[in-house]
N, C-alpha and C positions, 0 to 999 in steps of 0.2 A: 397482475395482482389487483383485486376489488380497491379502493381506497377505505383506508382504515383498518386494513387488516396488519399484522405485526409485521416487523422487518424480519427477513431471514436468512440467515446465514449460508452460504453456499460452500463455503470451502474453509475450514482453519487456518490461519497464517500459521506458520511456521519456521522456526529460525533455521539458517546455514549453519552449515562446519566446515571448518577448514583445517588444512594440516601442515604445519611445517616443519620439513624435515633437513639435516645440516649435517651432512657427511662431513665424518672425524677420521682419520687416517691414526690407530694405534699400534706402537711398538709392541705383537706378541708375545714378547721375553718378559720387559719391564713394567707394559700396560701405562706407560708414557705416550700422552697424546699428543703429538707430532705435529698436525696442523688440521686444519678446520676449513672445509671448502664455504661456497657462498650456500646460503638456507634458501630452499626453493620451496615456496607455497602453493598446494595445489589444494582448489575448492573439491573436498570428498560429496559435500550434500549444497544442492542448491535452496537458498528461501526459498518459502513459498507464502505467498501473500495473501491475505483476508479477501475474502469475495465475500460480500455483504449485498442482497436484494432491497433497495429500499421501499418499502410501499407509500403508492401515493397520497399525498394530502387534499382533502379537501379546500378548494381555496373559495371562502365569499365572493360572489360579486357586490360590489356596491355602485346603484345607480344615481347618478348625483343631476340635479340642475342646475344650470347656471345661467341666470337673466342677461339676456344680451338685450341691448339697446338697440343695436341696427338691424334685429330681425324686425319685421312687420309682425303684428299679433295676432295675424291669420295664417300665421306658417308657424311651424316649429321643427 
């Protein structure tokens, strides 16, 4: 990407679902619930995560002097 051109989006993030479900054992006759197994969670949609292109920045250079004493004044 040129520098200075906008950021671009590459993919949506988007959320997960999950499901949990808790088998109940009910009496047919009375419709009295009996007992209740353990709840087991199972991921139905996986995230999915933001992909973002950043474009690049221009960075300055800045060139700076700085007087050194022990160079000799015929060199630099």
């Amino acid at each position: 990407m040129p520098v200075g051109t906008p950021d671009k989006t590459v993919t949506e993030g988007e959320n997960g679902e999950k499901t949990i479900t808790t088998p109940v054992k009910v009496n047919p006759l009375t419709g009295e619930e009996l007992s209740k197994g353990t709840p087991v969670e199972e991921v139905t949609k996986q995230p999915v995560n933001k992909v973002v292109h950043f474009a690049p920045v221009a960075v300055p250079h800045k060139d700076t002097e700085v007087f050194d004493p022990t160079i000799p004044a015929d060199q630099k």
